[in-house]
N, C-alpha and C positions, 0 to 999 in steps of 0.2 A: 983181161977179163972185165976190169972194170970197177970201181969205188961201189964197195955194196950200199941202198937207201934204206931208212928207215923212217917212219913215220914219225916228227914231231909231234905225239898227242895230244902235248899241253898246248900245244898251239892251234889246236883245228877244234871244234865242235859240230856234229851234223845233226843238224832240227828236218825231220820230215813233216811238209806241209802239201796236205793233199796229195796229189800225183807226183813231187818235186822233192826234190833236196835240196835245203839249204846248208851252206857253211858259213859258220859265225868265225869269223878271223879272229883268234883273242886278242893276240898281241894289238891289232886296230883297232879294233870293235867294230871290224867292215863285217858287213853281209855280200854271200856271193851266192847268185844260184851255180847250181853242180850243172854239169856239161857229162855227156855220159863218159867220155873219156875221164876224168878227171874224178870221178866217182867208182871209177872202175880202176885206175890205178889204186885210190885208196882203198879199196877192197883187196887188190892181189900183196897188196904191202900189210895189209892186216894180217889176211891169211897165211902169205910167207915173207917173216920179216927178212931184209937181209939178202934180196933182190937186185942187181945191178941193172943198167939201165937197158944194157944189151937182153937181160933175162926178160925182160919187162917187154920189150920190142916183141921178139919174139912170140911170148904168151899171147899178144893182142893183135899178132899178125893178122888174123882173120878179119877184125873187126875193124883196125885203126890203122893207117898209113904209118911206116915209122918215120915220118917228118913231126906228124902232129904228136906221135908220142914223146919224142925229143923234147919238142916244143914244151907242150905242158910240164915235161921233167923242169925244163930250166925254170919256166915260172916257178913250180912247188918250192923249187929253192932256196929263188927269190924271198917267197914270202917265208922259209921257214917253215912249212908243212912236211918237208923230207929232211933229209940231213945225209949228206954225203962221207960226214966226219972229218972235209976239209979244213973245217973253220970251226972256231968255238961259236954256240949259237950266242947272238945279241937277247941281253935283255930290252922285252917292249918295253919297259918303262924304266931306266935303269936311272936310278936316284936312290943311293942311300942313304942320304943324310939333305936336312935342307940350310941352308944358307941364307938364302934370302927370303924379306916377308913383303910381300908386296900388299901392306895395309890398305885397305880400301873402305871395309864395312868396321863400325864398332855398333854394339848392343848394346845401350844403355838401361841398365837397371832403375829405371827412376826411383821407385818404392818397395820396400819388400811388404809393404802391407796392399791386402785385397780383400774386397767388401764380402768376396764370398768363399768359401769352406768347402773347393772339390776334396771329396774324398779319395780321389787317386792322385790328387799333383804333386809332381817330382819335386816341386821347390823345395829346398831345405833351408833356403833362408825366408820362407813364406811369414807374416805376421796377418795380426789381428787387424783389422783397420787405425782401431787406438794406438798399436804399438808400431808400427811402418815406419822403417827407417829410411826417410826420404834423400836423395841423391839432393845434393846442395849446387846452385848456378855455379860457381867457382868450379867444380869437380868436372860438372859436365862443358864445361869451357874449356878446361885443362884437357881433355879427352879431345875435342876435336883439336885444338892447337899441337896435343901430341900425334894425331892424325896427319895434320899436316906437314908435320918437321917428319915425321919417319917415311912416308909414302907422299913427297909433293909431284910427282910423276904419272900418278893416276891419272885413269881417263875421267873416272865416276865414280863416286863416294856416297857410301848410303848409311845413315842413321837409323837404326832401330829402338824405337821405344819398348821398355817390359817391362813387366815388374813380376810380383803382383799382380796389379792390374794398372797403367800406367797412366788409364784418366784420372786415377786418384790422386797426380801428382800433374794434374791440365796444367797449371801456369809454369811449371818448370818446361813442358814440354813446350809451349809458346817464347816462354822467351829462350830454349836454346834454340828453336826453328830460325828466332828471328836475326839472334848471334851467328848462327852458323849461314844461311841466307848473304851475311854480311861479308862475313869471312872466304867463304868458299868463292865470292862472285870477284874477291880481290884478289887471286889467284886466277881466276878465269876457267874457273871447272865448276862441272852442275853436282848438286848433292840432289840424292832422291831422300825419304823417309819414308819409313815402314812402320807398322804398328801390328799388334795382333790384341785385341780389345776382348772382355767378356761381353761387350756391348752396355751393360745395365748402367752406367752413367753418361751414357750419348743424349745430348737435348741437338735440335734442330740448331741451334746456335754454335755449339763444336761442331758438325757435321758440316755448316757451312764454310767454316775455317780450316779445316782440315781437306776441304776440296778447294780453297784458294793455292794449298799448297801442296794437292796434289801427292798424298800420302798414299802408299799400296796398303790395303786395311784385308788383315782377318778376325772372321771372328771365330771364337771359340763357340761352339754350339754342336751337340752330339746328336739329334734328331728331333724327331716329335716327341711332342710332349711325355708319357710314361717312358722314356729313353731316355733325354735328358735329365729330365730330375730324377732319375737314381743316383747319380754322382754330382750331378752341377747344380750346389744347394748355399743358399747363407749359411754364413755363422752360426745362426738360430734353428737351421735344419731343414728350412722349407725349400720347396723346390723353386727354381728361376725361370723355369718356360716363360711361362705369360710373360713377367716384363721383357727378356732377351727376344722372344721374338717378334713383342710389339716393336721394341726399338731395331731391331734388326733390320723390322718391314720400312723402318722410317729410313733406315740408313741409307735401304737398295734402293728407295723411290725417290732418296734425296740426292743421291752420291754417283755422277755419272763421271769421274774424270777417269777412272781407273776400274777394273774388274774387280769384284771385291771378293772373297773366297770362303769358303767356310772350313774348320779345323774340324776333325771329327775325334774324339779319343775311345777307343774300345777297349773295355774290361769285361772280365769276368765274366760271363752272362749275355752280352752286348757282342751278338756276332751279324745280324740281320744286314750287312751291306746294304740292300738293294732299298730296304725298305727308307732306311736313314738317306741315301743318296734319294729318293723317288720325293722324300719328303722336303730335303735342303737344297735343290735343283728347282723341282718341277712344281712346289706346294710355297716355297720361299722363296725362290727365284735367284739364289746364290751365282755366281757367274763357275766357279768350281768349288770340287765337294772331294778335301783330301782325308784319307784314314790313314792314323795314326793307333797302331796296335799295340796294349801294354802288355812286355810281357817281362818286365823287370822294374815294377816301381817298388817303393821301400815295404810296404806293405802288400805282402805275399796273396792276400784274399782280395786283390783286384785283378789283379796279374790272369791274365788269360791262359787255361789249360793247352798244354800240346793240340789235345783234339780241338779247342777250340780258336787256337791257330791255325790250325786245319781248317778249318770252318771256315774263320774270315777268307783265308787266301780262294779257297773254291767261291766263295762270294763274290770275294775281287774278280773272279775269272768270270762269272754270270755276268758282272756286268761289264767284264770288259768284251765276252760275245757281243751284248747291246752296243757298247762300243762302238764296234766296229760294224751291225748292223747299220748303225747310223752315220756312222763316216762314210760307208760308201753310197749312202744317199745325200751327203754333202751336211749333215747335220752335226753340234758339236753335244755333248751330253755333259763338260765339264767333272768330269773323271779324273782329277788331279795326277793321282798315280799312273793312270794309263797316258794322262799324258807325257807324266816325265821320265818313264820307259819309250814313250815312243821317240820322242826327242833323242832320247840318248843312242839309240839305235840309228837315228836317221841323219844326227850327225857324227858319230862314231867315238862318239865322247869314251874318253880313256883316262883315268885316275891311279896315280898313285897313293894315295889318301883317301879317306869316305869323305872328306867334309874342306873348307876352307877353314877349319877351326884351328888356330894358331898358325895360320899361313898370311889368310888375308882377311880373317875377320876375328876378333878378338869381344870379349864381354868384360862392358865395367861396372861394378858394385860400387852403392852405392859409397863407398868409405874411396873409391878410385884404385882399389885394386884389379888389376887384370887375367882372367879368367878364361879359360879356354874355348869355353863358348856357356850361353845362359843357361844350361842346362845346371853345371855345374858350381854355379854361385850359391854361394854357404854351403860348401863340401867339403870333404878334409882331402879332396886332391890341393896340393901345390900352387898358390897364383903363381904367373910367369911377371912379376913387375909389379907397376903403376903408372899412372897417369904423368905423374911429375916425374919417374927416371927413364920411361919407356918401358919398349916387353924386355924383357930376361932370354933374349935370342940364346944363348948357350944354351938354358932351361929348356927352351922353348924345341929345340935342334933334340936333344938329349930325349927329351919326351916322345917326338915325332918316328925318328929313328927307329925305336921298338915298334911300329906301326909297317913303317917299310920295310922292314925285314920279315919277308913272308915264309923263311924255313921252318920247317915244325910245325908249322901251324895249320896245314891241309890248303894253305893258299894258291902254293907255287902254282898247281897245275891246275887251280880249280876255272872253271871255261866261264865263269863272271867275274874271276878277279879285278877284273879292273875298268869292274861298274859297281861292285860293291866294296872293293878295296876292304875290307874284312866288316865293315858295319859300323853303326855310330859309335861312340868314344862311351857316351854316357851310359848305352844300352849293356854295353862292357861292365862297365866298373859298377852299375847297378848288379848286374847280376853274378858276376865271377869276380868283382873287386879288384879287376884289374883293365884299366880303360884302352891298354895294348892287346887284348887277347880277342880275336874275331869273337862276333855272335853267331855262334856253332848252332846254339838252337834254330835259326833261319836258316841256314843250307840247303838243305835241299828244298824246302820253300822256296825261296828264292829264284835257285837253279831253274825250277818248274813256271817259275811266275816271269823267268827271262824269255823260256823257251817259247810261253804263252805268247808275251810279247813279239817276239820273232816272227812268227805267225802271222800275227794282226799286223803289223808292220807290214809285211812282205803284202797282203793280200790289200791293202789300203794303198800301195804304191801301184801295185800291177793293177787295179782299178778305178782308184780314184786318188791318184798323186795331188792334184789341187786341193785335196783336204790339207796335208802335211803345209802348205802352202800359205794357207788362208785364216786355217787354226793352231798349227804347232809353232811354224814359226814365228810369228808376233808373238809368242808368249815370253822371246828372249828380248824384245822393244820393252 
C-alpha cells in the first residue's frame, strides 16, 4: 500500500500574495511560487494526514497525470515538506555548540564619557564628559594585534569606533587608524572602519579625514526637530537639533566616499515612521533611515507600549507600501529595514544565531576587557577574556550554546526561525534578564513584518528585478 506522508509543518510556511501562493522554505530561507499541483497536494495532506502516495494519485486522478504527481511527491521529500518516516528528518541548521571564532570585527569602546545626556541610552558604562574613561593607545593596539594572532585568515577586518561618543576620544581614534592602516597592509588584508557619531563635535576638518579613510559613518538623530529633542538633550537638559543637524547638513555635503545612514531610536510616545523617515531622507538627505524600537531599556517610562509597537510596526509597513511603490519605478527611499529584510530574503540568508556577537565580532572596554558586543559593556553579564589573553572560547561556546538550543522555547517550528534566530542578546537580558531567552514580546510582529516582507519581495522581482540589482545588492560592497 505504501509508506503513509505527512506534512512537515515546521518546515513549510504559505504567504498568499495577490492571486498566488507563495512557499517560504524555512529550513533555506528560499521562496518558491506554488504550482497548482503542489498546493493541492498540500491541501489533501492537511486535510487527511496520513495519505500514501498511491492515495494521493488517485484523489488527483482527474486533475493531475500520476507521472507529475510522483514527481512533485519525490521533490516534497527532497526538500522535507512530507515525511515518509523513512529517515530521521535533518536539521537546517544543525549546530549545537560553536567551536570556532572566526574574528574579523572588534568595537572599540573609546570613551565611556559623552557630551550629551539621551534619556533612553542603554549604556551602563555611560559618564559625564568630565568623568569618561578613555581607552588608552597601548589597549587599543593590543586589541588589533589580538585580532590578528586569533583570526590571521580573514578576508576583511573592520574596526568600529563607540563610546559614548567616540569624537570625544578624535586622537585615539587617528592614531589607532594610522597603527592599524600599518599593521593590517603588512599582512596584506584591507581593514574598513566604522563609526556611529552624535554628530555635535564634527568640524569640516575631521569630516575630511575621516573620508581620506573612508569610514562607514552613522549618525544618531531621531527626526525633526520637536522629536529629537525629547530624548537627545545635553547634560544641562537642552535640546541638540539645531547643532546635530547643522553639522549633519555639513557631513552629507562634505562626505561622498560612502553612504552615510541615519539611526533612528523610538520611545515611548515616538511612533510616527513616516514622518521621521519623510524628514531624515527627503528634508536631510541621509543615504538610509533605520529604526531602532525600545522596548526594553533600564528605564521602564521609555520603553514603548505593546500597542505602541503595534503602531511602529503598521508604520514600518506604510512605508514599506512606498517601498515598494518606488522600487518598482526604479527609485530607492533608503528604508534601512526594508532593506535588510529584502536582502535576506533574496539571498536566502539562514542563521543560527541573531548576531555575530561572540562569533566574529567581539567589543572592547575601555580597561581591554572583552564583551559580547557594545551593548553590553558595564553590565554584570560575564566578559569572555581580554585583549592580552584572548576571548574565553570555552566561556564564549558555554554562553552561545543556550542560544542554539531552540527547545522550549516556541523556536523549533517557528516559520522565521532562522532570520530571527530568537532576537538580540541585549534586548533579552534587558528585559527578561536572561540574554539566552528569545524576545517573545516580537513574535508575532515579526512573523507579520516577514510575511509583509515576502510580498514586496516577490512583487519587486516579478516586476522590477533590476532594482534588487542596482540597490540591494551593493549594500553588501
Amino acid at each position: 500500500m505504501g509508506a503513509q506522508l505527512r506534512l512537515v509543518e515546521q518546515n513549510l510556511h504559505l504567504v498568499d500574495v495577490d492571486s498566488k501562493s507563495l512557499l517560504f522554505h524555512i529550513p533555506t530561507s528560499s521562496l518558491f511560487e506554488l504550482d497548482d499541483l503542489t498546493e493541492r497536494l498540500i491541501h489533501e495532506l492537511r486535510q487527511t494526514p496520513d495519505l500514501t502516495a498511491t492515495m494521493l494519485v488517485t484523489r488527483l486522478a482527474e486533475t493531475f497525470p500520476e507521472h507529475q504527481v510522483q514527481e512533485v511527491i519525490r521533490e516534497m521529500l527532497s526538500l522535507e515538506l512530507i515525511s515518509d518516516g523513512s529517515k530521521a528528518l535533518t536539521r537546517e541548521i544543525a549546530v549545537s555548540q560553536i567551536n570556532e571564532f572566526p574574528l574579523n570585527t572588534l568595537v572599540l569602546n573609546v570613551n565611556t564619557g559623552c557630551n550629551l545626556s539621551c534619556s533612553y541610552c542603554y549604556k551602563e558604562d555611560l559618564d559625564k564628559p568630565s568623568a569618561g574613561r578613555k581607552m588608552s593607545l597601548e589597549t587599543a593596539k593590543q586589541s588589533i594585534e589580538m585580532l590578528l594572532q586569533e583570526s590571521p585568515d580573514e578576508a576583511r577586518y573592520n574596526l568600529v569606533f563607540f563610546g559614548g561618543e567616540p569624537l570625544s576620544n578624535f586622537g585615539l581614534i587617528v592614531d589607532v587608524v594610522n597603527y592599524a592602516e600599518r599593521r593590517f597592509a603588512q599582512f596584506g588584508k584591507p581593514v574598513d572602519f566604522t563609526m556611529t557619531t552624535n554628530a555635535t563635535l564634527l568640524t569640516e576638518e575631521i569630516v575630511d579625514w575621516l573620508a581620506v579613510h573612508r569610514f562607514g559613518l552613522s549618525v544618531s538623530m531621531d527626526g525633526p526637530k520637536a522629536i529629537h529633542d525629547k530624548n537627545r538633550i545635553t547634560v544641562g537638559g537642552q535640546g541638540t537639533y539645531d547643532v546635530v543637524s547643522r553639522k549633519a547638513r555639513m557631513l552629507l555635503e562634505r562626505y561622498s566616499q560612502r553612504p552615510i545612514g541615519a539611526r533612528v531610536t523610538l520611545t515611548r510616545g515616538i511612533t510616527d515612521i513616516e514622518r521621521i523617515w519623510q524628514h531624515l531622507f527627503q528634508d536631510m538627505g541621509f543615504a538610509e533611515v533605520g529604526f531602532a524600537p525600545v522596548t526594553s531599556g533600564d528605564i521602564a517610562s521609555f520603553n514603548l507600549t505593546q500597542q505602541e509597537l503595534a503602531d511602529v510596526f503598521a508604520g514600518m509597513k506604510r512605508l514599506g507600501e512606498y517601498y515598494l511603490t518606488e522600487a518598482l519605478q526604479h527609485r530607492n527611499i533608503g528604508f534601512s529595514n526594508m532593506h535588510q529584510l529584502i536582502t535576506d530574503l533574496h539571498e536566502g540568508n539562514k542563521k543560527a544565531l541573531p548576531c555575530g556577537a561572540g562569533v566574529a565580532m567581539l567589543a572592547v572596554d575601555h580597561k581591554g576587557e572583552l564583551n559580547l558586543c557594545h551593548r553590553f559593556t558595564g553590565s554584570d553579564l560575564n566578559t569572555f577574556g581580554d585583549v592580552h589573553q584572548g576571548p574565553d572560547k570555552p566561556a564564549l561556546s558555554a554562553f552561545l550554546e543556550q542560544r542554539l538550543d531552540r527547545s522550549d522555547k516556541g523556536c523549533a517550528s517557528c516559520s522565521i526561525r532562522n532570520l530571527c534566530s530568537g532576537g538580540c542578546y541585549h534586548e533579552s537580558y534587558a528585559r527578561y534578564e536572561d540574554p539566552a531567552q528569545p524576545t517573545w514580546h516580537y513574535c508575532e510582529l515579526m512573523r507579520d513584518w516577514v510575511d509583509f516582507g515576502i510580498r514586496v519581495y516577490s512583487q519587486i522581482m516579478a516586476e522590477n528585478p533590476a532594482f534588487i540589482d542596482d540597490y540591494i545588492s551593493p549594500r553588501r560592497a
